[in-house]
C-alpha positions as CSV (number, residue, x, y, z in Angstrom):
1,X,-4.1,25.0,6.4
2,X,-5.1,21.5,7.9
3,X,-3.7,19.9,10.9
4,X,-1.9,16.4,10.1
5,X,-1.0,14.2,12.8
6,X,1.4,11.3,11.6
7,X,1.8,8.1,13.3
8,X,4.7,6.0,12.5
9,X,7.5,8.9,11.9
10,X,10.5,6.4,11.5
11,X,9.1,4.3,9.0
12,X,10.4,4.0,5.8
13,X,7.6,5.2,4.2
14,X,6.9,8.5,6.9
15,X,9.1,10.9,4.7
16,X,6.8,10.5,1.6
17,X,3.8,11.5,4.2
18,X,5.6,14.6,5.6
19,X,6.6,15.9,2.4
20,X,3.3,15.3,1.0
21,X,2.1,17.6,4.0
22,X,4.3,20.1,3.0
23,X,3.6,20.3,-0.4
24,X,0.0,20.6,0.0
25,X,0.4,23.5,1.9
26,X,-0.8,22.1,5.4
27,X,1.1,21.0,8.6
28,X,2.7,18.6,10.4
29,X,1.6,19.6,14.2
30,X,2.5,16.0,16.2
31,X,4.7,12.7,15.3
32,X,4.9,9.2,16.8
33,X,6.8,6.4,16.5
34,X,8.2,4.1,19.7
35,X,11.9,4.4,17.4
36,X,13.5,8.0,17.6
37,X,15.1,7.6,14.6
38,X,13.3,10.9,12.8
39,X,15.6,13.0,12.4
40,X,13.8,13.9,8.4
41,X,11.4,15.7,10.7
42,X,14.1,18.8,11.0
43,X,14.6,19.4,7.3
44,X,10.5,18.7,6.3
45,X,8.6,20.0,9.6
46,X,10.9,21.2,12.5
47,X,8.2,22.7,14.7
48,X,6.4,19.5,15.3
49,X,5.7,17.8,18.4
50,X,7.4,14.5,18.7
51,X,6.1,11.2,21.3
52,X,7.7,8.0,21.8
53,X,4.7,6.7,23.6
54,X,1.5,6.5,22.1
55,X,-0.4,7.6,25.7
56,X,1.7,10.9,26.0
57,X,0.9,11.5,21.9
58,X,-3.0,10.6,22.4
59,X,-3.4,12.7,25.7
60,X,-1.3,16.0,23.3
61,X,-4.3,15.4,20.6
62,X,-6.8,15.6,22.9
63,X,-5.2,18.9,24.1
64,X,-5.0,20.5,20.8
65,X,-8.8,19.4,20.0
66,X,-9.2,22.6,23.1
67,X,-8.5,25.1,20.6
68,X,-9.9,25.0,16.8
69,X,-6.8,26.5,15.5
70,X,-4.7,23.6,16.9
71,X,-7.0,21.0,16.5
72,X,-6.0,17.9,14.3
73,X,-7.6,17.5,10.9
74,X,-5.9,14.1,9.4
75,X,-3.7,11.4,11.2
76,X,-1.2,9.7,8.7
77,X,-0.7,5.9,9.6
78,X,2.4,4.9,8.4
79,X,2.9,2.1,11.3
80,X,3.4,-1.6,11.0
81,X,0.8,-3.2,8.8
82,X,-0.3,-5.4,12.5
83,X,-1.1,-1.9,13.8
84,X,-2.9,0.2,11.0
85,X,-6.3,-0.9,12.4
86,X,-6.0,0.3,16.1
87,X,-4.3,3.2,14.9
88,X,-7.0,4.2,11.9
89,X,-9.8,3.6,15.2
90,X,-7.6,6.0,17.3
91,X,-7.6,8.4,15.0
92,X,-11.3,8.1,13.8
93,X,-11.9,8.5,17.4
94,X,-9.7,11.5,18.1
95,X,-12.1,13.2,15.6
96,X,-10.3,13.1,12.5
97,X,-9.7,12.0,9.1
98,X,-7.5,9.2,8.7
99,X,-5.1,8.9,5.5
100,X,-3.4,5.1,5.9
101,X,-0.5,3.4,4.0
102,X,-1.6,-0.1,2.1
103,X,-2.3,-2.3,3.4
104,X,-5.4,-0.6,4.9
105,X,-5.9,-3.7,7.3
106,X,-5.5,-7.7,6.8
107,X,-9.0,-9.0,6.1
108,X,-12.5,-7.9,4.7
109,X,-13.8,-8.6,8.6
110,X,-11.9,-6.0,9.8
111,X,-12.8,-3.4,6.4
112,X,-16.3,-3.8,7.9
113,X,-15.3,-3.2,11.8
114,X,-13.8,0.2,10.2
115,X,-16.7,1.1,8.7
116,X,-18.7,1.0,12.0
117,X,-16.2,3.4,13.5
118,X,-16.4,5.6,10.5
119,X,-20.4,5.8,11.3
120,X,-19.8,6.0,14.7
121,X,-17.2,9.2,14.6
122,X,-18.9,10.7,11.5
123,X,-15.3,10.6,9.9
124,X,-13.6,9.3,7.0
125,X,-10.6,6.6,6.3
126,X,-8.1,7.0,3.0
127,X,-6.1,4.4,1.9
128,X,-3.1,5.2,0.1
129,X,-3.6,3.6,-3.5
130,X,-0.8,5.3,-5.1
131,X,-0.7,3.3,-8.4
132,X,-4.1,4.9,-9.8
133,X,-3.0,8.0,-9.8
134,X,0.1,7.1,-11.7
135,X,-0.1,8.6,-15.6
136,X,1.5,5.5,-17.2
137,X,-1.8,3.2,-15.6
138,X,-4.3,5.9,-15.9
139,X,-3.6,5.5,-19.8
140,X,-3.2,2.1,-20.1
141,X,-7.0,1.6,-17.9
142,X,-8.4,4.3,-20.5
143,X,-7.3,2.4,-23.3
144,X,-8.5,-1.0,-22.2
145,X,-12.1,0.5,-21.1
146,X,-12.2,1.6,-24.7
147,X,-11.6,-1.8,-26.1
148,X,-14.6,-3.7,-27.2
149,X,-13.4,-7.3,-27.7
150,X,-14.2,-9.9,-25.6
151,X,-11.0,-11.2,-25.6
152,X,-9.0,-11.2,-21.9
153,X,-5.6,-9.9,-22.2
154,X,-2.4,-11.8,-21.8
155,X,-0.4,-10.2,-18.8
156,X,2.3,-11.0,-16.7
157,X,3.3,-9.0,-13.6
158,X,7.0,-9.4,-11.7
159,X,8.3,-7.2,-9.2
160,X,11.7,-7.9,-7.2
161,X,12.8,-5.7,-4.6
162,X,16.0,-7.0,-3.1
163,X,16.2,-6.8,0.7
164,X,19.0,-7.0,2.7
165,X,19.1,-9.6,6.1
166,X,18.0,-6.7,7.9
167,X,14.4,-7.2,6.6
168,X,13.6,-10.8,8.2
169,X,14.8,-9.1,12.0
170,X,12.4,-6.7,11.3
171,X,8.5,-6.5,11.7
172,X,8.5,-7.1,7.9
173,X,9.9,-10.3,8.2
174,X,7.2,-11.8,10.5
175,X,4.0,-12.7,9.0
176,X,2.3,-11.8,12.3
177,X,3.1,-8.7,12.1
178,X,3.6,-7.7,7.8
179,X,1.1,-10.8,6.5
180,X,3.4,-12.2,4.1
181,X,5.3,-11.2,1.3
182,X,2.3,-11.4,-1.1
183,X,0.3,-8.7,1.0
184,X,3.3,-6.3,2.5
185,X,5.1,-5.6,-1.5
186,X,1.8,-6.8,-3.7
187,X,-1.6,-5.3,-2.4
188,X,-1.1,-2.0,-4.5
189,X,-0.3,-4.1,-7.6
190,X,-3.5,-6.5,-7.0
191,X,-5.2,-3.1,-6.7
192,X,-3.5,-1.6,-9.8
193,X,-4.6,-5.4,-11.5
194,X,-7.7,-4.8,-10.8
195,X,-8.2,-1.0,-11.1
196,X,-7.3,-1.5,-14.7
197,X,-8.5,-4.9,-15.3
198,X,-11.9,-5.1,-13.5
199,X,-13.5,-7.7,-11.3
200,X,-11.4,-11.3,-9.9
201,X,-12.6,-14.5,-11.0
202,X,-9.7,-16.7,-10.0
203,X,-7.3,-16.1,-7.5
204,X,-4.4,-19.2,-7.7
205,X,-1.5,-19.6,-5.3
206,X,1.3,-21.6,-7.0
207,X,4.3,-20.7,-4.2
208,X,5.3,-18.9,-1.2
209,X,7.4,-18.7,1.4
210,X,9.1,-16.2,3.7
211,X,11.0,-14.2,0.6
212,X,8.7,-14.2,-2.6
213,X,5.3,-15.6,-3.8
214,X,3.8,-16.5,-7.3
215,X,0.4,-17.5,-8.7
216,X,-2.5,-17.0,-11.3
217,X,-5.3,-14.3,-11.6
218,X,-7.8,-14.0,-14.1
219,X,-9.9,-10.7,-14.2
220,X,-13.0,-9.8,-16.3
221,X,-10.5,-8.2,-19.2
222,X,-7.1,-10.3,-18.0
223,X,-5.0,-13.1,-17.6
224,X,-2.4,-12.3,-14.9
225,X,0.7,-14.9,-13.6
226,X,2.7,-13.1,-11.3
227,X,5.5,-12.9,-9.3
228,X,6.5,-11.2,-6.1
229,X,10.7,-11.7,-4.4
230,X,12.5,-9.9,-1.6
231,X,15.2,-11.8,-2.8
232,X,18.1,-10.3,-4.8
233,X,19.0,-13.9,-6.5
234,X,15.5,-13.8,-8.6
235,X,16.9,-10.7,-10.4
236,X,17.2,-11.0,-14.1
237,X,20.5,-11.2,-15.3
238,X,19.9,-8.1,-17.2
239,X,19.9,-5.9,-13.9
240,X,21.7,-7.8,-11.2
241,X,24.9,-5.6,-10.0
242,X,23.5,-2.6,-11.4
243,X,19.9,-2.1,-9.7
244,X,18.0,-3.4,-6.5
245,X,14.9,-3.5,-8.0
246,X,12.9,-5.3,-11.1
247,X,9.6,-4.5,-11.8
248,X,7.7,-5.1,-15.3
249,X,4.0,-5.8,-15.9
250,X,3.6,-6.5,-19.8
251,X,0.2,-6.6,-21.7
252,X,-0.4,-8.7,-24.8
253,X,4.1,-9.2,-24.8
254,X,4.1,-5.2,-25.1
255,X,6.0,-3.8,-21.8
256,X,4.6,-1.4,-19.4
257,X,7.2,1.2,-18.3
258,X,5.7,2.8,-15.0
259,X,9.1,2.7,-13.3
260,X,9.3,6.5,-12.9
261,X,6.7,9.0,-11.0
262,X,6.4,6.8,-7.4
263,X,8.0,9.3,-5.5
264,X,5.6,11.9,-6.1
265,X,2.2,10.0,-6.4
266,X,1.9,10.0,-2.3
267,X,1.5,14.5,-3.1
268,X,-0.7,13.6,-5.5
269,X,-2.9,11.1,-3.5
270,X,-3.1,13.8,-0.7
271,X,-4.3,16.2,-2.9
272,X,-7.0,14.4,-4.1
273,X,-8.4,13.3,-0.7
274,X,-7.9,16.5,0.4
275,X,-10.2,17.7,-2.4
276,X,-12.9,15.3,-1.1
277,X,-12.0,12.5,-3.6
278,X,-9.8,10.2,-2.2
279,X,-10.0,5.9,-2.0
280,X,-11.4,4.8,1.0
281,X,-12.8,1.3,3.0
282,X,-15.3,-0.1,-0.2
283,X,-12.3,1.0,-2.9
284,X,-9.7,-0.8,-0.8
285,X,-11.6,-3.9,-0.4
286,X,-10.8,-5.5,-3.6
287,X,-7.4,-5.6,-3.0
288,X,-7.6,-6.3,0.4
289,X,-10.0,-9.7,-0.8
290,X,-7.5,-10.5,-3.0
291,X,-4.7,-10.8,-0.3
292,X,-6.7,-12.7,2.4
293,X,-7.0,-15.5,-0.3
294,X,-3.9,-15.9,-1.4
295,X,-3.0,-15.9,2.6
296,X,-5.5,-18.4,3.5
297,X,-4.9,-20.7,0.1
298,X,-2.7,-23.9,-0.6
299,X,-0.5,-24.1,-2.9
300,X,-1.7,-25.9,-6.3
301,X,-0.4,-27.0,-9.1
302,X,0.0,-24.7,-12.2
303,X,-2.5,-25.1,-15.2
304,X,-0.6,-24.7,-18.4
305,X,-0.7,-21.0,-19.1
306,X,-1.0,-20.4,-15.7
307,X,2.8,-20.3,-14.3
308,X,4.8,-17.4,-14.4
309,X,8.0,-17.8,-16.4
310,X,10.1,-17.5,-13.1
311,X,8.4,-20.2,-10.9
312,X,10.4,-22.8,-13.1
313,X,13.0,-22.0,-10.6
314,X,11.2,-23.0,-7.5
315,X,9.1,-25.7,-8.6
């Protein structure tokens, strides 16, 4: 049984972690998160420790390093995107493994900054790339990888995920703090593109603004406009009034159906990288490329072929 420290316990994502924990047969020892709001903790891990302030949390860990029964293992990162690098150094530093939601950190500069405190500690950072492990993309890489044409494949990637006003009060809603729209909903699906898909060779930003982004990839085996909304009024008319989320990536006009499974794939990546063979700072840094230009690109004008179907609503 491992020790799992997890900072960030009032996020929306923290639950996932903590059940993850539990089903891998380890435990929660110690929580933070400046918000108190954690009351999941009773029903997943009721005998942890729990900090509102990171000094009190840090000075417990060093505590618990006293005795190698209670010493921590892994810290879970499931803070605000602005914090995940001070946090995964923390952690490395406290001795321990780090497991970290996407995205791992904002730019490649700061991958590489990582990677000195990994040599430094002797310890290891995961990133949470939950969409490799999913069946549904696991067959559909296997079946490309056995194709031997040439020919790039025509794909086309849209994901809406209505949220409410809430969302722009929040951390989420400042680009400071989340990085945009493109990088806070998108990174695991530029992963997932390129997972499947292979290298980047063109990286176009068509729009963006504080609720959704579009533009134009092309990958070694793919052709990819996309499309990215917070916003509830880019829904299709197929699925507004009966669900809060759209999300569809077709290959050659044939739909992908990988809506099922998410829940589960953060048990499932925890397993893995507790088996030695999780995704850490090199496989994260496509993605995490891919982000940092579309955040640091103007917006151009589509090529024909290039637009995504929806982007005739904003243009």
């Amino acid at each position: 049984m491992k020790n799992f420290a997890l900072i960030g316990a009032a996020g929306y994502i923290a639950p996932r972690h903590m059940k993850a924990i539990n089903e891998t047969g380890n435990r929660l020892s110690v929580a933070y998160d400046i918000n108190d709001s954690v009351g999941i903790i009773d029903s997943l891990s009721p005998g942890s420790e729990f900090f509102t302030e990171f000094e009190r949390f840090q000075e417990h860990a060093w505590q618990l390093k006293r005795n190698p029964e209670t010493a921590l293992d892994y810290v879970a990162i499931c803070s605000p995107n602005y914090l995940h690098h001070p946090h995964i150094a923390a952690g490395l530093r406290l001795g321990c493994d780090v497991i970290c939601e996407k995205p791992l950190v904002p730019t490649p500069e700061l991958l590489d900054e990582l990677a000195k405190v990994e040599a430094e500690t002797g310890k290891r950072v995961y990133n949470i790339l939950q969409l490799r492990h999913h069946q549904a993309i696991l067959d559909l890489k296997q079946k490309v990888d056995a194709q031997t044409t040439t020919e790039k494949h025509e794909v086309e990637l849209t994901y809406i995920t209505s949220r409410g006003k809430w969302y722009m009060e929040s951390w989420k809603g400042d680009p400071r703090k989340s990085f945009g729209v493109a990088t806070n909903i998108g990174v695991h699906f530029f992963d997932m593109l390129h997972f499947i898909f292979g290298k980047l060779e063109k990286n176009v930003l068509h729009y963006a603004d504080n609720y959704k982004a579009a533009g134009y990839m092309e990958y070694e085996k793919a052709r990819v406009p996309w499309f990215l909304s917070i916003d509830a009024n880019d829904l299709p008319e197929s699925v507004k009034g009966k669900q809060p989320t759209y999300r569809s990536i077709t290959i050659d006009g044939d739909e992908i159906e990988f809506s099922s499974g998410f829940t589960a794939l953060h048990t499932v990546s925890y397993e893995e990288i507790l088996k030695g063979q999780g995704y850490g700072i090199e496989s994260a840094r496509h993605c995490i490329e891919t982000v940092n230009t579309i955040r640091s690109s103007s917006i151009a004008s589509a090529s024909e072929g290039e637009a995504h179907p929806f982007c005739s609503r904003l243009l």
